[in-house]
C-alpha positions in Angstrom: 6.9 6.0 6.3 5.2 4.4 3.5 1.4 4.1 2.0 -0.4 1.8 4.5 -2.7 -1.0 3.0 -5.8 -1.9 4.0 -7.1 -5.3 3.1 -10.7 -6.1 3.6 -11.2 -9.4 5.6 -12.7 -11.5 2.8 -10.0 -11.1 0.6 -7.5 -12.4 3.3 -9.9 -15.7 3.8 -11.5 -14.9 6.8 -8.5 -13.1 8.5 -8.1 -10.1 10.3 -7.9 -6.9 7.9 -4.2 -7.2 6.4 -2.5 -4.4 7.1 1.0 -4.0 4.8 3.1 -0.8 4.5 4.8 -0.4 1.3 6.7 2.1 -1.1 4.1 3.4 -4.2 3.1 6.2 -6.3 -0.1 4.6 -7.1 -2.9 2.5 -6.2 -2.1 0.5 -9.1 1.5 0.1 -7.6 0.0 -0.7 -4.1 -2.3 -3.3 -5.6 0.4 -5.0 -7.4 2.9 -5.1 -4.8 0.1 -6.7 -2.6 -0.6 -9.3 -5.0 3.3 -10.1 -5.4 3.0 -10.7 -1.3 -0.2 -12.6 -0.8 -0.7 -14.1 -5.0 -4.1 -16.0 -3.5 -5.5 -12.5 -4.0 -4.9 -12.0 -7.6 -8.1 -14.0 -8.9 -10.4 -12.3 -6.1 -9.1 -8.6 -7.3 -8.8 -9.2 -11.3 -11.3 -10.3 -13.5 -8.4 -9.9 -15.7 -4.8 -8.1 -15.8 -5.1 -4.4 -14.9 -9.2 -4.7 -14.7 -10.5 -4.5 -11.2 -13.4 -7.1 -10.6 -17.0 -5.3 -10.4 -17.2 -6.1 -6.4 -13.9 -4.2 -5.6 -13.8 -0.7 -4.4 -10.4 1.8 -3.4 -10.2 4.1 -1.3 -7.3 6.7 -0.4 -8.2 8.1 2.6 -11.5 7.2 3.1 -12.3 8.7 -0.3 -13.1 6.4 -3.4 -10.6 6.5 -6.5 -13.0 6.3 -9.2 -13.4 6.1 -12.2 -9.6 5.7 -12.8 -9.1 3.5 -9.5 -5.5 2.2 -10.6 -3.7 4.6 -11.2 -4.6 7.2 -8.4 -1.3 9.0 -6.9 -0.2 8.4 -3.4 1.9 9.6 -1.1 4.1 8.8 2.1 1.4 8.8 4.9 -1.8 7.8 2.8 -4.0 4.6 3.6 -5.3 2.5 0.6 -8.4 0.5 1.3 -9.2 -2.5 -0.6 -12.8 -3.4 -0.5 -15.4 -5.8 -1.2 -18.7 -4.4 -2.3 -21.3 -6.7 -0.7 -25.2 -6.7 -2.2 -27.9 -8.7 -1.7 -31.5 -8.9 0.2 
């Protein structure tokens, strides 16, 4: 059993949430090995290599990873949430 990730449905273009199970140690390593599977995402989750665009959120858990979001441990079992923070009026 791996760290399960959770993809919020606007970075997968509309698609169900994306649901991948992968080998990490961080969020940083689950982000990375999501991008190396689906590279469309890169652009939407980095404003620049290793910095996290302002609109993204992580979660382990259900709890936010901040303010070091990449480089949060995980473990076997955990569930990593990728999310887009939405504003507006």
């Amino acid at each position: 059993m791996g760290v399960k990730v959770e993809i919020d449905p606007f970075l997968a273009e509309g698609a169900a949430v994306v649901k991948v199970e992968i080998e990490a140690a961080s969020t940083g390593d689950c982000i990375m090995e999501v991008v190396r599977r689906y590279p469309a995402m890169e652009m939407m989750i980095f404003s620049r290599p290793g910095q996290l665009r302002d609109y993204m959120s992580i979660l382990v858990n259900g709890k936010v990873v901040y303010p070091e979001p990449l480089s949060a441990p995980v473990r076997s079992g955990d569930v990593v949430y990728l999310l887009v923070l939405l504003a507006g009026g």
